[in-house]
N, C-alpha and C positions, 0 to 999 in steps of 0.2 A: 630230498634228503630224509623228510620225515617218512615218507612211504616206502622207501627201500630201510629204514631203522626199524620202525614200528608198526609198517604194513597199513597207514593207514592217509589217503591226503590229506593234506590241510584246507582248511576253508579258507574264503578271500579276507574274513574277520582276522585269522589267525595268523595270515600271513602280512598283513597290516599290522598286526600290533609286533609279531616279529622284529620286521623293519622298524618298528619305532624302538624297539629296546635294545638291537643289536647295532653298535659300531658299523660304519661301513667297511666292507673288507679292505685289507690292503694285504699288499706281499709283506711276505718275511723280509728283514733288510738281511742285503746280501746280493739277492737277484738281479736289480739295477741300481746303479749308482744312486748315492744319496742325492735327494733334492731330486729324482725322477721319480713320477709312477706313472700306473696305468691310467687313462681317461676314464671319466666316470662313467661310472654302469655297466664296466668290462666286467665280460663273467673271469673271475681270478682261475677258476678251474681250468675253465678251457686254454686261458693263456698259458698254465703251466704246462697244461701237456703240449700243447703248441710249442711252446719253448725247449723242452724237456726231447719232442721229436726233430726238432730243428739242431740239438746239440747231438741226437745221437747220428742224426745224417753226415754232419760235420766230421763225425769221428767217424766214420766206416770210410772217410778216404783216406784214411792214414793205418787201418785193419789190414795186414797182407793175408789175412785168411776172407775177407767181404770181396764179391766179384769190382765193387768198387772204388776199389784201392787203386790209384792212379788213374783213376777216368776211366776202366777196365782196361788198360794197357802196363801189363807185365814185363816191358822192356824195360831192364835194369837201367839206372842212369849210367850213360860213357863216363869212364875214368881214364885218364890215361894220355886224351888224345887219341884215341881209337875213331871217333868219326867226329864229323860237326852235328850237333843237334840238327833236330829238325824246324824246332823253332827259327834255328838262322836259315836254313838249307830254302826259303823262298826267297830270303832278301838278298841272298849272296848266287842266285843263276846258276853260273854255271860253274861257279866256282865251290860251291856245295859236292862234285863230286871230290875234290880231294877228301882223302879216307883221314889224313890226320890234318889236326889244325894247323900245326906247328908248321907245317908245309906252306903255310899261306902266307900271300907278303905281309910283310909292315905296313899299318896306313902310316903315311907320309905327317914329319912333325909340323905344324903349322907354326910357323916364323912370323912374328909380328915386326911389321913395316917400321922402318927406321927413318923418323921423320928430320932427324938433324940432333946437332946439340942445342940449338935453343930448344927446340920442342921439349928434350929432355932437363932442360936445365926448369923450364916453367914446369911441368909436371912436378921433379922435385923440392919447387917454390911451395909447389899448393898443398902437397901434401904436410910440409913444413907448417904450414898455416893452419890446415886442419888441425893438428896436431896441437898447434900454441894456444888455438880456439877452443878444445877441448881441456888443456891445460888451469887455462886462466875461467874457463864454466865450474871449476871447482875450486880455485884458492880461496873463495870468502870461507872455506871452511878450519883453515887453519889462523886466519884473522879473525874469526869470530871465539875461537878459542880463546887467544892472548886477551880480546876483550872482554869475555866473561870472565877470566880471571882476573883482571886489574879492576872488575868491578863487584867480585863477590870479595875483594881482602881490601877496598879502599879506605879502611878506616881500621885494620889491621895493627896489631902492638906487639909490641915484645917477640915472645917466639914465632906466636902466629903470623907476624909483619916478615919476620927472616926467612919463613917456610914459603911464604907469598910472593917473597922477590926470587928464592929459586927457580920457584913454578913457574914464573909468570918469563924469567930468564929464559929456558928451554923454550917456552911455547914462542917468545919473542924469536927466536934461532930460530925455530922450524918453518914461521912464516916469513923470515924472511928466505931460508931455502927455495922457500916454495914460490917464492912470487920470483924469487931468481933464477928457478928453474924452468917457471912458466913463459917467461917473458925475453931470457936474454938471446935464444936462438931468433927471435922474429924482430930486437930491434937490430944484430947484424945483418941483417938481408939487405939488399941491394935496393936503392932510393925507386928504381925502373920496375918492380915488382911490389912494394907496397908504396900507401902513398904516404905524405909528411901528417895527414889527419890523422891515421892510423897511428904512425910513430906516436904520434904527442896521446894519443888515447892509452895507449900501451904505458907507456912511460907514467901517466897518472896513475894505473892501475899498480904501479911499484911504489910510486912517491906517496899515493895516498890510502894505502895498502897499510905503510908503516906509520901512519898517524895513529895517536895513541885514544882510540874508539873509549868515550866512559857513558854513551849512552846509545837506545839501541836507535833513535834518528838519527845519528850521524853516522850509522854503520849502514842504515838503509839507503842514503847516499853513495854510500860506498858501491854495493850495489848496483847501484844506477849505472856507475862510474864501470862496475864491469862488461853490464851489458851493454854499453856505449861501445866498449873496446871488441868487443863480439861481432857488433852489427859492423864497424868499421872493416875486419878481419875478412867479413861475408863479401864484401863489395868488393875489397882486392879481388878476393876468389873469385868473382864474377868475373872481373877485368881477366885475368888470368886466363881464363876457362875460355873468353870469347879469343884470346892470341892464340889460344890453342888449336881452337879450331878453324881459326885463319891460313894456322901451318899446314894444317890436314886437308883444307881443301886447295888452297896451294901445292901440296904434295902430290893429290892427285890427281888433280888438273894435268900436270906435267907427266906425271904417266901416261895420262888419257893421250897427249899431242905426239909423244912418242912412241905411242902404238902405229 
């Protein structure tokens, strides 16, 4: 740089003390994403033009005046239905000469196997269950609510005591919604599809759901009490999942014998 400025090299002294007083290069931001650069000791010049020619390559296949615009193939894209590409015309033989698509059959809609109604009544089980599992993995958020409000107004007077039992009214409703919304579809289901440990874990997660939390260990209990009802929920699913696949090789067993 100093020889094509000033016509004149630099010496190895001068290009030493250079590097000691000049930053090392970096791009402009903009070029790569933040949190990337180049590795050290890349010459930044040549990268740009490297870059700079690699963008303009990129754009001359989209030039219709550059010979390579479309891979040098001028054949407009078919509209219309006017033929099948040539990208399908090897995988489809012989059937590549029909001139229009629309000519072509229908592939055939794939029908999935109808393993019975228990098959479908368990499948519906399980999905129910994921569902109530998912449910009940977020109601300690509307119990944690009502608890921190019965414990930031519990020494609460006068107006502030009347303003604290509305609040704390509404948040009491909402969790109890919520654990009644989480809970009551999974304790009707049927004794054969979950089992009596689950019931009673589920039924804790309502009864002790609504105890009145004033400090945060006994909500961390609570907790506990959810995740217990979770792992219980998993193990149906398991149970579930293995009847399922009893039906299914059952199912196809019998096909196979009456082939």
């Amino acid at each position: 740089l100093a020889q094509a400025c000033f016509g004149w090299a630099p010496t190895h002294r001068f290009k030493r003390r250079f590097r000691l007083r000049m930053p090392p290069q970096r791009l402009p931001r903009g070029i790569l994403p933040d949190g990337i650069d180049v590795p050290e000791g890349t010459d930044i010049m040549q990268f740009c033009r490297d870059l700079a020619e690699s963008g303009a390559e990129f754009a001359e296949q989209f030039d219709r005046e550059n010979s390579k615009f479309h891979q040098g193939n001028p054949t407009a894209v078919p509209l219309g239905g006017d033929r099948v590409p040539e990208s399908l015309a090897a995988a489809m033989g012989g059937e590549a000469q029909v001139k229009n698509w629309r000519d072509l059959p229908d592939a055939p809609l794939s029908l999935e196997d109808d393993y019975g109604p228990e098959y479908k009544r368990l499948m519906d089980a399980h999905r129910t269950l994921n569902d109530c599992k998912k449910a009940i993995a977020v109601v300690n958020k509307p119990v944690e609510i009502a608890m921190k409000l019965r414990v930031q107004y519990k020494e609460a007077e006068g107006e502030d005591k009347s303003a604290y039992e509305s609040r704390l009214k509404g948040a009491e409703n909402d969790r109890d919604g919520a654990l009644e919304a989480a809970t009551a579809t999974i304790l009707n289901m049927a004794s054969d599809v979950i089992s009596d440990r689950c019931r009673n874990c589920v039924e804790d997660v309502v009864k002790k759901g609504k105890f009145e939390f004033i400090d945060k260990e006994t909500y961390g209990e609570y907790i506990q009490v959810l995740k217990r009802a979770n792992q219980e929920i998993f193990m149906d699913q398991k149970r579930i999942l293995q009847k399922i696949k009893e039906i299914k090789k059952s199912f196809q067993g019998t096909n196979e014998s009456r082939r």
